[in-house]
PDB file of N, CA, C and O in Angstrom:
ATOM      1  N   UNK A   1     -21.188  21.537  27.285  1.00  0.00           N
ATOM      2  CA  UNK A   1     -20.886  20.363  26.498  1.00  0.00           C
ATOM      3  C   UNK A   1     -22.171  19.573  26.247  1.00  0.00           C
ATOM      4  O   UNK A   1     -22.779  19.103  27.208  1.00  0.00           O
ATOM      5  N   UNK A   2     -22.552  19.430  25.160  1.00  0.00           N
ATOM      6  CA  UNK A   2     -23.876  18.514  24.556  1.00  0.00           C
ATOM      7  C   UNK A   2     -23.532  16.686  25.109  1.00  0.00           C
ATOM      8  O   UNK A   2     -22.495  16.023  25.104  1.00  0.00           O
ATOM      9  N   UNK A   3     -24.354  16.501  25.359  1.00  0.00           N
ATOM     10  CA  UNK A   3     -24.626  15.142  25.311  1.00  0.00           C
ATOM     11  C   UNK A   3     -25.235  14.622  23.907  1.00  0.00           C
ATOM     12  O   UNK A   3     -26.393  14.502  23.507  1.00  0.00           O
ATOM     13  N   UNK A   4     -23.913  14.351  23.298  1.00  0.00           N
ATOM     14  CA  UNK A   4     -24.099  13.784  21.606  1.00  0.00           C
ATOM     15  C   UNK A   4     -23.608  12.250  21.586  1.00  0.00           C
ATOM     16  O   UNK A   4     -22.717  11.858  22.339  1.00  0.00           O
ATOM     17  N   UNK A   5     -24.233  11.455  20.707  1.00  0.00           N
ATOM     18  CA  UNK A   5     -24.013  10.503  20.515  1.00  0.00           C
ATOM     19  C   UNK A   5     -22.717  10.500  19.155  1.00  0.00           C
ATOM     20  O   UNK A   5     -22.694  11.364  18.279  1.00  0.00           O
ATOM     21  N   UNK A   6     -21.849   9.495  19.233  1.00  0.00           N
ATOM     22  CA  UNK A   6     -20.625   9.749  18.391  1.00  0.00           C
ATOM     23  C   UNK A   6     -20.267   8.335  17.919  1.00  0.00           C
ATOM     24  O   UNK A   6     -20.373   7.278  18.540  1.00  0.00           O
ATOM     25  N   UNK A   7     -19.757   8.593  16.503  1.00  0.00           N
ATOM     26  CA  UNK A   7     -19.182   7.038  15.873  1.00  0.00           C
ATOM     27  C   UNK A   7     -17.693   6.537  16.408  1.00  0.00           C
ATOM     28  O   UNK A   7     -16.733   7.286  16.592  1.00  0.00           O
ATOM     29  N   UNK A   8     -17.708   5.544  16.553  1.00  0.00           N
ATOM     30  CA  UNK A   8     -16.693   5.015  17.091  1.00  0.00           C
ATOM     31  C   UNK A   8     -16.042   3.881  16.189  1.00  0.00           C
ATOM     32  O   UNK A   8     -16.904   3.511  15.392  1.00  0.00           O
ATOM     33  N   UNK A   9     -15.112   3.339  16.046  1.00  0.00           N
ATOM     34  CA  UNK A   9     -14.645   1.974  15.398  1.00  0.00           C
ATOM     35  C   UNK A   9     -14.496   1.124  16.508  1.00  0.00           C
ATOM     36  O   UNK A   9     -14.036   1.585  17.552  1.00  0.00           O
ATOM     37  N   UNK A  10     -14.835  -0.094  16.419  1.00  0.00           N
ATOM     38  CA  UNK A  10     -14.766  -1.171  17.252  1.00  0.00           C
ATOM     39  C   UNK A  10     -13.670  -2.306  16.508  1.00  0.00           C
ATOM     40  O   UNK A  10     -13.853  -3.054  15.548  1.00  0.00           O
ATOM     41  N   UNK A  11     -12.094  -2.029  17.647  1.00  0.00           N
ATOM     42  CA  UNK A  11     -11.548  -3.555  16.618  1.00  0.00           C
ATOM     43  C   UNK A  11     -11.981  -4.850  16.836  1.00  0.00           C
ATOM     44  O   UNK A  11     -12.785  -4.676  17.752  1.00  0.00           O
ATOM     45  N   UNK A  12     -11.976  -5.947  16.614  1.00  0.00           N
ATOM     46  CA  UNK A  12     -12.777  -6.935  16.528  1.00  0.00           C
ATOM     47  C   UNK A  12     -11.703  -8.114  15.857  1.00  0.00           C
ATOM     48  O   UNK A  12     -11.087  -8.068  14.792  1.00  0.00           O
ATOM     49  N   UNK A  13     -11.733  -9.180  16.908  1.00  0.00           N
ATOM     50  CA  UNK A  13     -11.363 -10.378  16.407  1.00  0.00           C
ATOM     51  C   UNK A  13     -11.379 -11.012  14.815  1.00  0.00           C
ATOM     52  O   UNK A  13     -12.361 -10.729  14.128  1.00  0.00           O
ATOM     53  N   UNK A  14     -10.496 -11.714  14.328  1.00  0.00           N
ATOM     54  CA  UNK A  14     -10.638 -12.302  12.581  1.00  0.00           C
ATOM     55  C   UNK A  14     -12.351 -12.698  13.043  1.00  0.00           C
ATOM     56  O   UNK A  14     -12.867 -13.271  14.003  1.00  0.00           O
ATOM     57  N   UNK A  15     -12.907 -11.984  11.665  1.00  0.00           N
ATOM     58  CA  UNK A  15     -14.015 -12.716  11.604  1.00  0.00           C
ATOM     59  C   UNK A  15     -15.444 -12.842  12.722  1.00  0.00           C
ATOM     60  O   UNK A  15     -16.503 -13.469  12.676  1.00  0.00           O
ATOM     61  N   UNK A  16     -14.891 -12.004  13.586  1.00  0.00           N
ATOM     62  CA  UNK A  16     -16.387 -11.759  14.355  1.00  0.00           C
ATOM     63  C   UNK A  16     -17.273 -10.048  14.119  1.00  0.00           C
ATOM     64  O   UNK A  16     -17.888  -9.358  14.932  1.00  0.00           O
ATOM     65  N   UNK A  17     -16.942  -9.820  12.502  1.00  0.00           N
ATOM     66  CA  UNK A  17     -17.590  -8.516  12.772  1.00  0.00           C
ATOM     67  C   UNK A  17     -18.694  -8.429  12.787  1.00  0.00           C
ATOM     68  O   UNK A  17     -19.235  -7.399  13.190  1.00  0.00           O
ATOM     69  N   UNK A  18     -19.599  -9.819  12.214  1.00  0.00           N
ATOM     70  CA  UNK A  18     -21.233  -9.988  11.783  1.00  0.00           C
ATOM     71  C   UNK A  18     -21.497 -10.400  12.756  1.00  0.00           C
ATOM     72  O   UNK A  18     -22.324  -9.660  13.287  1.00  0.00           O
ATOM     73  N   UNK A  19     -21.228 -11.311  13.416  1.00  0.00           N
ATOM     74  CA  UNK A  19     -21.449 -11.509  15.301  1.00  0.00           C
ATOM     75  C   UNK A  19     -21.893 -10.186  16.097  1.00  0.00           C
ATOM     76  O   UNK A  19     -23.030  -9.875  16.451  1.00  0.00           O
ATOM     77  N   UNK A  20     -20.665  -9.479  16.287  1.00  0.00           N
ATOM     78  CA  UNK A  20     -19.964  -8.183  17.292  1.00  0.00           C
ATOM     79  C   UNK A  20     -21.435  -7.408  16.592  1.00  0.00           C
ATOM     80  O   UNK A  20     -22.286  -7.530  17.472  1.00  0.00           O
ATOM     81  N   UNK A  21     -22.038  -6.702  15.430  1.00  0.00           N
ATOM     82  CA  UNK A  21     -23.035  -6.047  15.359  1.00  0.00           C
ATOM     83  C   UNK A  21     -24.037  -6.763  15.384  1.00  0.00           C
ATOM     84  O   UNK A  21     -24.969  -5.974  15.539  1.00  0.00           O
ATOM     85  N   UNK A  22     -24.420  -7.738  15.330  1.00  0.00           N
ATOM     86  CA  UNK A  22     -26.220  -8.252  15.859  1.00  0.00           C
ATOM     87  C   UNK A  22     -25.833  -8.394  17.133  1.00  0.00           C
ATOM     88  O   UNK A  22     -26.871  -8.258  17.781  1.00  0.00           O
ATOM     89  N   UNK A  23     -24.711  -8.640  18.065  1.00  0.00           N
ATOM     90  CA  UNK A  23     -24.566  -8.501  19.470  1.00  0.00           C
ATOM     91  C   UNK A  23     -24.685  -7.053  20.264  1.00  0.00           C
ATOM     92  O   UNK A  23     -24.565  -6.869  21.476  1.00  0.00           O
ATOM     93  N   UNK A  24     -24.929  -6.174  19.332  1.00  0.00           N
ATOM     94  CA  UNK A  24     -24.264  -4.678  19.221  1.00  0.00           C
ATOM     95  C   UNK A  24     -26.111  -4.068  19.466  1.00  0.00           C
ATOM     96  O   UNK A  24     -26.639  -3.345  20.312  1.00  0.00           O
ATOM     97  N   UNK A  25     -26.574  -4.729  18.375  1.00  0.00           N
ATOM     98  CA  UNK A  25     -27.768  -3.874  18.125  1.00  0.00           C
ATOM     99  C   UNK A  25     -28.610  -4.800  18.894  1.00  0.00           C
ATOM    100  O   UNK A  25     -29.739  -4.310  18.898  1.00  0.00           O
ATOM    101  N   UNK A  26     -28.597  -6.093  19.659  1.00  0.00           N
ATOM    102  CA  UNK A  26     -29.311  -6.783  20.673  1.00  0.00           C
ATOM    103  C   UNK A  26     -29.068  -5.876  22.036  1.00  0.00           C
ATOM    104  O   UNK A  26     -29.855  -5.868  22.983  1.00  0.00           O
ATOM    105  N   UNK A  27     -27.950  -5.181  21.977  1.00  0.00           N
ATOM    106  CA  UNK A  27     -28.126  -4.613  23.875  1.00  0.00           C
ATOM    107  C   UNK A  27     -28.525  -2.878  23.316  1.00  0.00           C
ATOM    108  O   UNK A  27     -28.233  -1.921  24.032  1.00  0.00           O
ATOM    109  N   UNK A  28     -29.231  -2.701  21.926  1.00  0.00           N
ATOM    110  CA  UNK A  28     -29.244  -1.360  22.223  1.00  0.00           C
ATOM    111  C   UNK A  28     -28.534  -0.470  21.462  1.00  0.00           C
ATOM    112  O   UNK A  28     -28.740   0.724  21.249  1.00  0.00           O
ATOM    113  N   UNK A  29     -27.589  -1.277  21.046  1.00  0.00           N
ATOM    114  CA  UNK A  29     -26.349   0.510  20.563  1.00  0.00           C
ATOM    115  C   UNK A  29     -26.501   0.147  18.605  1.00  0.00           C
ATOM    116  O   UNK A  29     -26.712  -0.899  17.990  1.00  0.00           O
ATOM    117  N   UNK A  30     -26.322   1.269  18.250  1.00  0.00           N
ATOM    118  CA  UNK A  30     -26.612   1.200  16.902  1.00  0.00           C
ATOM    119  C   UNK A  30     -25.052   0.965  16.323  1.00  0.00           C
ATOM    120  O   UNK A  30     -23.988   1.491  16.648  1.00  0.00           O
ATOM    121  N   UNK A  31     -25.372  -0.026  15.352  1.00  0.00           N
ATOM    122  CA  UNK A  31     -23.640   0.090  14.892  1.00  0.00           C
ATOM    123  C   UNK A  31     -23.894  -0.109  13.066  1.00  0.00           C
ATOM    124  O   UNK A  31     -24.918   0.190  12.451  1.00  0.00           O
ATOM    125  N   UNK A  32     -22.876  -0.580  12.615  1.00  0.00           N
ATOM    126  CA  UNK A  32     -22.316  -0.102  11.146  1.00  0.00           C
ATOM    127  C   UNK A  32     -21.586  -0.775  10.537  1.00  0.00           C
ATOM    128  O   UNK A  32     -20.474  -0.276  10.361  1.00  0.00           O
ATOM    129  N   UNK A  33     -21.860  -2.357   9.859  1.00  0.00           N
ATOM    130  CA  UNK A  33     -20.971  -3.042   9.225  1.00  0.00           C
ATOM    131  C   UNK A  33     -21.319  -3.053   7.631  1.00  0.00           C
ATOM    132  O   UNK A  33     -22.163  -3.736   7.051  1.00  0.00           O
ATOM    133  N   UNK A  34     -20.132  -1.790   6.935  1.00  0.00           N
ATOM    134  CA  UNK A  34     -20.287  -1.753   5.798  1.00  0.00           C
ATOM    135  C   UNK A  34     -19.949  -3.456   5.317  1.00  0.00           C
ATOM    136  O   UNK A  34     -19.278  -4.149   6.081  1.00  0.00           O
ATOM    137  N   UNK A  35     -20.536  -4.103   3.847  1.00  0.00           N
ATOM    138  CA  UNK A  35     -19.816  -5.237   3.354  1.00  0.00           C
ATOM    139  C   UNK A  35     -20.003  -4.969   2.088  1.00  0.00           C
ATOM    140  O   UNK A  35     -20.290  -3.896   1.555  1.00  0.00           O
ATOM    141  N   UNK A  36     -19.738  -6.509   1.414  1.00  0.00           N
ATOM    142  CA  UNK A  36     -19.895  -6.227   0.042  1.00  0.00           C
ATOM    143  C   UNK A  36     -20.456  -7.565  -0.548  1.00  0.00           C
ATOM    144  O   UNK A  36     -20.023  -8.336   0.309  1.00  0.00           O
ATOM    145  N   UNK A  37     -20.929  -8.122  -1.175  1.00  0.00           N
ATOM    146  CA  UNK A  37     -21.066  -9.981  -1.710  1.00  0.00           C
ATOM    147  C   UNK A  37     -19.504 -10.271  -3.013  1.00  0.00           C
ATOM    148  O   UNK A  37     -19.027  -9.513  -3.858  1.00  0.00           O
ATOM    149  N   UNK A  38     -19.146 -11.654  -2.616  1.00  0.00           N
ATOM    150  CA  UNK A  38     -18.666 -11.891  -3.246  1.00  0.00           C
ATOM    151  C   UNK A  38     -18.739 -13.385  -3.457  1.00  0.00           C
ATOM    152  O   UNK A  38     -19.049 -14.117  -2.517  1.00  0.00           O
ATOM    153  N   UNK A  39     -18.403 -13.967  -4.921  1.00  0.00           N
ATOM    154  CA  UNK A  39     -18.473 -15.387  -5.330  1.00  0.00           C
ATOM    155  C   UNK A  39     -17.577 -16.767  -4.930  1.00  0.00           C
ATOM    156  O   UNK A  39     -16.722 -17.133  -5.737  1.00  0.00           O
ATOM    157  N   UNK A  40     -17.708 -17.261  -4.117  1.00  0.00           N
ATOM    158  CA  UNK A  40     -16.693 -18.285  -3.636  1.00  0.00           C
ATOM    159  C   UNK A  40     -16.829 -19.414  -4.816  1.00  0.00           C
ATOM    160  O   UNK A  40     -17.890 -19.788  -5.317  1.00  0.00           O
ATOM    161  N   UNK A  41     -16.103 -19.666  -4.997  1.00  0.00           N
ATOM    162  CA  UNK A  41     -15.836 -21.402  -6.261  1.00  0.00           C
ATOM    163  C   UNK A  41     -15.027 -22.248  -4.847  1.00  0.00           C
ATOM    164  O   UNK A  41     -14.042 -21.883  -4.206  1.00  0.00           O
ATOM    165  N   UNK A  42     -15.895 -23.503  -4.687  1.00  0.00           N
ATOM    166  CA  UNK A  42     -15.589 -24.667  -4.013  1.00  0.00           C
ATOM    167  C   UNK A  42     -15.580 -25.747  -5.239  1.00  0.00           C
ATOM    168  O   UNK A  42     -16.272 -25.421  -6.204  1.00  0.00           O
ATOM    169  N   UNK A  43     -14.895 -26.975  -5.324  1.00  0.00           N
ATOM    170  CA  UNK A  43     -14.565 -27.759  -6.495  1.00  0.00           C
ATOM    171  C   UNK A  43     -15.924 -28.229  -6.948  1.00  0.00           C
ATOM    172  O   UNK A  43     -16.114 -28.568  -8.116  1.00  0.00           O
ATOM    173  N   UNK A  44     -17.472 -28.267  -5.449  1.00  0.00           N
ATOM    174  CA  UNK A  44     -18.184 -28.631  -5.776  1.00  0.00           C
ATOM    175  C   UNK A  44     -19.988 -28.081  -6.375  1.00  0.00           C
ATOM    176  O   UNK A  44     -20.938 -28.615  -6.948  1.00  0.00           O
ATOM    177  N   UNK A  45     -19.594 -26.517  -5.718  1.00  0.00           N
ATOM    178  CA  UNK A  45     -20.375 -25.680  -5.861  1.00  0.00           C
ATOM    179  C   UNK A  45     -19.786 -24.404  -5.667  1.00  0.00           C
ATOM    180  O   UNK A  45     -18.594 -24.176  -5.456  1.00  0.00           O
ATOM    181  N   UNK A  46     -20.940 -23.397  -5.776  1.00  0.00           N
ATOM    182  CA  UNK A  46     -20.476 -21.978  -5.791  1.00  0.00           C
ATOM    183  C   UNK A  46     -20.982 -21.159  -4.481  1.00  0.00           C
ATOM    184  O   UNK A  46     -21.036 -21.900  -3.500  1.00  0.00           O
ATOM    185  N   UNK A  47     -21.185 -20.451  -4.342  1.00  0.00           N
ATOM    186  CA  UNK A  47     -21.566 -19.521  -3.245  1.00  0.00           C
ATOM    187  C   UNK A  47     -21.632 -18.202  -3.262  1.00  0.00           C
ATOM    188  O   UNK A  47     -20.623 -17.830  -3.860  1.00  0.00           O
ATOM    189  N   UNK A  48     -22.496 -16.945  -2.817  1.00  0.00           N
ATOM    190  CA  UNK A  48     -22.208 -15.814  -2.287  1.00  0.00           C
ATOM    191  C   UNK A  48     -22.204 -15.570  -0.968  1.00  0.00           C
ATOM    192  O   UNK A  48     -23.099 -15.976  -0.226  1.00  0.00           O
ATOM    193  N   UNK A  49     -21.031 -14.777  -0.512  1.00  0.00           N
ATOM    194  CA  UNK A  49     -20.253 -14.855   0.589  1.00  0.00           C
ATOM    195  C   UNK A  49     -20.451 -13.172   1.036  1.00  0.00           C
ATOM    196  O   UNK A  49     -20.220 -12.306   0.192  1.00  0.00           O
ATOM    197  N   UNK A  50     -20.866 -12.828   2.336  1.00  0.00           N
ATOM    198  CA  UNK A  50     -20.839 -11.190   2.639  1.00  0.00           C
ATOM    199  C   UNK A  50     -19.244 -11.487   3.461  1.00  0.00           C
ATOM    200  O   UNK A  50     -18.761 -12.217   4.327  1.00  0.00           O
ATOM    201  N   UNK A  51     -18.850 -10.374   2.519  1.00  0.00           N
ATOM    202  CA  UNK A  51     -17.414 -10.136   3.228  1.00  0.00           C
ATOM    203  C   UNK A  51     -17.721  -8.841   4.010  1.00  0.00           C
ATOM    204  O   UNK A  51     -18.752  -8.224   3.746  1.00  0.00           O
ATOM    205  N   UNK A  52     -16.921  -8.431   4.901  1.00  0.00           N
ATOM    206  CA  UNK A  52     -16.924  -6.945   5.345  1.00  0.00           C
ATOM    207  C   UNK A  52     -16.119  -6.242   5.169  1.00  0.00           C
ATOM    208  O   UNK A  52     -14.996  -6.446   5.628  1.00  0.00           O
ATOM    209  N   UNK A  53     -16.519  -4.823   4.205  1.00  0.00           N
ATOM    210  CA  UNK A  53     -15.174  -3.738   4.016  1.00  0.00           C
ATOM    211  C   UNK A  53     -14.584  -3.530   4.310  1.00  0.00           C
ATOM    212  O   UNK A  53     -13.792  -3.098   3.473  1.00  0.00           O
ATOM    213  N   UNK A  54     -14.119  -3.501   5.629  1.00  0.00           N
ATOM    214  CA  UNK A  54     -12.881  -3.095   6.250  1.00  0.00           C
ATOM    215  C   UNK A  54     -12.965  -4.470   7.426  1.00  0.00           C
ATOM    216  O   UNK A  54     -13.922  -4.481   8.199  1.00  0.00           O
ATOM    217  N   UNK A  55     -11.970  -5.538   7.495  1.00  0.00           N
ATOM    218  CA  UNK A  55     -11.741  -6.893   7.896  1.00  0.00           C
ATOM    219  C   UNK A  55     -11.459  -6.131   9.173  1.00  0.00           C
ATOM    220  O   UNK A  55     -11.045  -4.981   9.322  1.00  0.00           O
ATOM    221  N   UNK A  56     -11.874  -7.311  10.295  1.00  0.00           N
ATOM    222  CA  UNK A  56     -11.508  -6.368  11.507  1.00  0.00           C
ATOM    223  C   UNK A  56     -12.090  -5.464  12.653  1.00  0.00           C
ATOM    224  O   UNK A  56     -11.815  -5.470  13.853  1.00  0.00           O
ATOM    225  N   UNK A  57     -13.136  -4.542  11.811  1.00  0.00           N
ATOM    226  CA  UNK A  57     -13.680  -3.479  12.051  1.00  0.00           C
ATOM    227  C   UNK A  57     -15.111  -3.172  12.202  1.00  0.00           C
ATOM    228  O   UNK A  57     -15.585  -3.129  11.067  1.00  0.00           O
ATOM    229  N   UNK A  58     -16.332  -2.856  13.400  1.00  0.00           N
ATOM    230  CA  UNK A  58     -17.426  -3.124  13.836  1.00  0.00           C
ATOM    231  C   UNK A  58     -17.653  -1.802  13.819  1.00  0.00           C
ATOM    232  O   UNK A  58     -17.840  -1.739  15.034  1.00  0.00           O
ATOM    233  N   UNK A  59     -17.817  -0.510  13.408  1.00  0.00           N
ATOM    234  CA  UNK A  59     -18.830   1.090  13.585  1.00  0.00           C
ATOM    235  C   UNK A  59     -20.071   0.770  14.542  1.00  0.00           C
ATOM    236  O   UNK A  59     -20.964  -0.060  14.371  1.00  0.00           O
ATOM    237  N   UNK A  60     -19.853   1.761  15.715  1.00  0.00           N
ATOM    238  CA  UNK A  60     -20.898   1.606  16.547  1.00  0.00           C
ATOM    239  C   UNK A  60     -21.446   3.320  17.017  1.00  0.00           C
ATOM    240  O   UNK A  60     -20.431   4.016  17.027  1.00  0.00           O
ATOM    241  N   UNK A  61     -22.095   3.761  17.212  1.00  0.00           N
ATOM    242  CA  UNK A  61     -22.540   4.822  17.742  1.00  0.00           C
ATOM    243  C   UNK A  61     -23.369   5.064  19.214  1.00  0.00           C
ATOM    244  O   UNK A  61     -24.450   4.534  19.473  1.00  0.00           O
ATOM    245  N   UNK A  62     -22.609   5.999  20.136  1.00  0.00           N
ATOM    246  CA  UNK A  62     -22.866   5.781  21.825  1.00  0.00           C
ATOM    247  C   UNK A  62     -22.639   7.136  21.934  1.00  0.00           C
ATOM    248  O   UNK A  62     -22.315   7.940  21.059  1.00  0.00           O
ATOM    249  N   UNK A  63     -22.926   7.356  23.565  1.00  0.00           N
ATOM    250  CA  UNK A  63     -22.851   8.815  23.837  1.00  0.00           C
ATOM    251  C   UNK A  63     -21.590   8.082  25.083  1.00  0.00           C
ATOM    252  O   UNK A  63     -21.833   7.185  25.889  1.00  0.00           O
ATOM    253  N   UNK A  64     -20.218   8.831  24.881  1.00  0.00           N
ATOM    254  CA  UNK A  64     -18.827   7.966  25.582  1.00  0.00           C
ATOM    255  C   UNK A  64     -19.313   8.411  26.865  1.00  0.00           C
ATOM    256  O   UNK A  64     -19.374   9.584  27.233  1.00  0.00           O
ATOM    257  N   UNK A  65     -19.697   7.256  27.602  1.00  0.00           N
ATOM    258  CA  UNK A  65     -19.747   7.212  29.115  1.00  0.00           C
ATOM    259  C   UNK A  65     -19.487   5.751  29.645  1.00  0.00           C
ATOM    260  O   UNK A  65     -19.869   4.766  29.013  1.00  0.00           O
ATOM    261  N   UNK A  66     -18.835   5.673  30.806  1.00  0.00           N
ATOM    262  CA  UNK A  66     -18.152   4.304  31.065  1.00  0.00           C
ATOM    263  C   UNK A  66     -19.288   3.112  31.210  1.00  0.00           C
ATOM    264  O   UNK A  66     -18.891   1.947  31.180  1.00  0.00           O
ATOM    265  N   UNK A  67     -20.688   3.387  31.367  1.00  0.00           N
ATOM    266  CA  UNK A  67     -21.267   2.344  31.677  1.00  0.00           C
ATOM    267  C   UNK A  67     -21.383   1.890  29.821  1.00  0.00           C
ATOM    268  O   UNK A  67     -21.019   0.721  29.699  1.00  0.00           O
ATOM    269  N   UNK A  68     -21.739   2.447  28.603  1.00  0.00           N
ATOM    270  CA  UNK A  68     -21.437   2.568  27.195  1.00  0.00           C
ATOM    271  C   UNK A  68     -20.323   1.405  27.035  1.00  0.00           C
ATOM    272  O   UNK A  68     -20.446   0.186  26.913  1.00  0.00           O
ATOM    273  N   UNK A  69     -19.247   2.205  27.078  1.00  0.00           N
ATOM    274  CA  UNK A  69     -17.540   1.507  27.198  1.00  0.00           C
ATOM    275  C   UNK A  69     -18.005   0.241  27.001  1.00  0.00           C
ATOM    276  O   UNK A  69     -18.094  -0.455  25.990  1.00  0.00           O
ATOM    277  N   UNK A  70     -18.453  -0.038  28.819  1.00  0.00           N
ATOM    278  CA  UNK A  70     -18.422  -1.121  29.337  1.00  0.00           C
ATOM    279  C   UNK A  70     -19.155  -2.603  28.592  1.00  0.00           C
ATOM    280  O   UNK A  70     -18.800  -3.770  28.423  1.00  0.00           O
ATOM    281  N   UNK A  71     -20.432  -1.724  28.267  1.00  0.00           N
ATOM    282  CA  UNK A  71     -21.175  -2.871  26.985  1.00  0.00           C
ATOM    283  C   UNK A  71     -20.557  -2.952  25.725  1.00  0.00           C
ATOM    284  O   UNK A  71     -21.015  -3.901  25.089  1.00  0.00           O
ATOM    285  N   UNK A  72     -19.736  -2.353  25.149  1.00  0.00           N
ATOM    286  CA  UNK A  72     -18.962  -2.522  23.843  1.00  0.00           C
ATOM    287  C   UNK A  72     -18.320  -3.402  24.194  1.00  0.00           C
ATOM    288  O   UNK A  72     -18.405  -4.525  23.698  1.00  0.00           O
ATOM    289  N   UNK A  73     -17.191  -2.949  25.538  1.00  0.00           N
ATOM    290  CA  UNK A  73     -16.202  -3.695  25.488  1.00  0.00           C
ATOM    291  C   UNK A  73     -16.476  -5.096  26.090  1.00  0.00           C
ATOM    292  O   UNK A  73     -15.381  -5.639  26.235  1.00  0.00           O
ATOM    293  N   UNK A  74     -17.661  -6.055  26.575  1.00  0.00           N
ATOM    294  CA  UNK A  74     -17.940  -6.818  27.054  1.00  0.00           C
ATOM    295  C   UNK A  74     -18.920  -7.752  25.835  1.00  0.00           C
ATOM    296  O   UNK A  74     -19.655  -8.711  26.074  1.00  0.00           O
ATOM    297  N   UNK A  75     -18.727  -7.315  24.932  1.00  0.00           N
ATOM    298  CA  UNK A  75     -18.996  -7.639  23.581  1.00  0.00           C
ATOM    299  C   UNK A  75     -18.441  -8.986  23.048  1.00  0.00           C
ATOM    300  O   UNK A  75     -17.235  -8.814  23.228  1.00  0.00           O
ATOM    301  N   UNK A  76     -18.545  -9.941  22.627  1.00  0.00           N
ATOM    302  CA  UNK A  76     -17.782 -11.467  22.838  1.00  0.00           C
ATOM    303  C   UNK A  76     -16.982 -11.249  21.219  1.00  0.00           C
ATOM    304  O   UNK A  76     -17.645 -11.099  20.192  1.00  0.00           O
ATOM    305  N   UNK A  77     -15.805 -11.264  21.238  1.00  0.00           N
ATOM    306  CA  UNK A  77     -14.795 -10.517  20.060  1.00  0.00           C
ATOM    307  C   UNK A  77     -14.432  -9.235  20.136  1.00  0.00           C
ATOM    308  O   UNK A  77     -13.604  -9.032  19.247  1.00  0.00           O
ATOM    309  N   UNK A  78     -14.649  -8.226  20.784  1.00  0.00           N
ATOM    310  CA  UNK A  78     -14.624  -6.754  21.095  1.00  0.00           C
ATOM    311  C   UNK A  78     -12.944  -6.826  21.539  1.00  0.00           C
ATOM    312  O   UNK A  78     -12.762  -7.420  22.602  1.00  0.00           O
ATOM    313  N   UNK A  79     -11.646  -6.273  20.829  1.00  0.00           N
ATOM    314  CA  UNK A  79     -10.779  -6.036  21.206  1.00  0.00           C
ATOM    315  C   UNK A  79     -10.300  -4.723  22.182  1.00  0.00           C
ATOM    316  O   UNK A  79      -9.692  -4.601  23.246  1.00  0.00           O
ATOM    317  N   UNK A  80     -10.848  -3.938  21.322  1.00  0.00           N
ATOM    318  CA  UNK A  80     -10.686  -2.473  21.789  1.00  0.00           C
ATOM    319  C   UNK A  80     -11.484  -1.324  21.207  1.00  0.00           C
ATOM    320  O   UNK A  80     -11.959  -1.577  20.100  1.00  0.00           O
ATOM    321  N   UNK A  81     -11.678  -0.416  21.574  1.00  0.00           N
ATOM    322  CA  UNK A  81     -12.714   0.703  20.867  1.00  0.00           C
ATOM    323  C   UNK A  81     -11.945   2.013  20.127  1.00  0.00           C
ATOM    324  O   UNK A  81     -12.045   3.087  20.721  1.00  0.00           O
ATOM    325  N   UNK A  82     -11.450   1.994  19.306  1.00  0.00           N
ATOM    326  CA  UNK A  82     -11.109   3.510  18.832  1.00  0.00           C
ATOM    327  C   UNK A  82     -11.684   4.730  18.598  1.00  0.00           C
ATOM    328  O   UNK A  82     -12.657   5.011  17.898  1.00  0.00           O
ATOM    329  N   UNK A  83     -10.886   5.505  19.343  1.00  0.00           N
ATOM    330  CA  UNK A  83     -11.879   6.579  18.751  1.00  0.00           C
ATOM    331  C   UNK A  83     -10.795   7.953  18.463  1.00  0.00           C
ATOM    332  O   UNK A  83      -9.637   7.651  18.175  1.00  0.00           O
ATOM    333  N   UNK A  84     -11.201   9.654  18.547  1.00  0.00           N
ATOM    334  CA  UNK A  84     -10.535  10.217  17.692  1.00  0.00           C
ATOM    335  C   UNK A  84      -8.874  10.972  18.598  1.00  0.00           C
ATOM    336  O   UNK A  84      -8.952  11.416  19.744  1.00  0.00           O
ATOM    337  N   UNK A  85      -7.819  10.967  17.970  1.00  0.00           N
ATOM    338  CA  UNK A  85      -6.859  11.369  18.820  1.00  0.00           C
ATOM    339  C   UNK A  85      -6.865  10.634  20.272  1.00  0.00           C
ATOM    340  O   UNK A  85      -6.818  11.231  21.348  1.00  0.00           O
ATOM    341  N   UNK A  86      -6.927   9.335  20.112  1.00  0.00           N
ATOM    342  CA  UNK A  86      -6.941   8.404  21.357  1.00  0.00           C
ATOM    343  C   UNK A  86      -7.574   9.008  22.382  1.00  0.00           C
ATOM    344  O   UNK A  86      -7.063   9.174  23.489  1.00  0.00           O
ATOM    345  N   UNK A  87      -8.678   9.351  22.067  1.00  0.00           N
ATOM    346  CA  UNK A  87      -9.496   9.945  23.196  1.00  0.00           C
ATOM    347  C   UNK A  87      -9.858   8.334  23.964  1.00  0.00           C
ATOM    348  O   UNK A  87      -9.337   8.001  25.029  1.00  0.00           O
ATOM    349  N   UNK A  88     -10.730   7.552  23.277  1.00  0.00           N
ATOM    350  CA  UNK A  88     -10.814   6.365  23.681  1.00  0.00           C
ATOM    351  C   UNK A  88      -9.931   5.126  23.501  1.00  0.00           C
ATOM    352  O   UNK A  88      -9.736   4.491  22.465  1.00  0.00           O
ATOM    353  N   UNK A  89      -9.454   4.922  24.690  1.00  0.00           N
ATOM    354  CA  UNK A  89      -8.415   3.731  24.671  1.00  0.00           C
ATOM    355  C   UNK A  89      -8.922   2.251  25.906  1.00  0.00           C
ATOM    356  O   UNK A  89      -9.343   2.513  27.033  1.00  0.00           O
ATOM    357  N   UNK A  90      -8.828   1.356  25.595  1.00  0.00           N
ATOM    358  CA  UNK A  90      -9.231   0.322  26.596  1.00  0.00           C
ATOM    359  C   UNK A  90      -8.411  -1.009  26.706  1.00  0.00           C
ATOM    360  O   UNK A  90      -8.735  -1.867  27.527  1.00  0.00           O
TER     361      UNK A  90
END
């Protein structure tokens, strides 16, 4: 069995997915928040806003070993970690 590093989905609290990855890539682990820009209208100005593609959802890449786990899941918004055929559950 290789010691490979593998993508994972990270669920993640409303709204902490831009948090959860600069918290992600500060201890080390590489992660993956696709987004997109979009235009907010406030009555008094306008704005561009990074939304994230999939609401919810933090992509991280680790080689699954519990001390790994353990820094995802100690992640401040980190609900749970998915991964394939519930291999990973927490």
């Amino acid at each position: 069995m290789q010691n490979i590093d593998k993508w994972y989905a990270v669920h993640t609290r409303s709204n902490f997915e831009k948090r959860i990855a600069d918290e992600l890539a500060a201890k080390g682990l590489e992660s993956y928040l696709p987004s997109y820009e979009e235009l907010h209208q406030w009555k008094d100005r306008k704005k561009k806003v990074d939304l994230p593609l999939f609401p919810g959802y933090v992509f991280t890449r680790f080689y699954d070993c519990p001390e790994a786990r353990i820094a995802v899941l100690r992640t401040t918004g980190v609900v749970r970690i998915l991964g394939p055929c519930g291999a990973i559950e927490a």
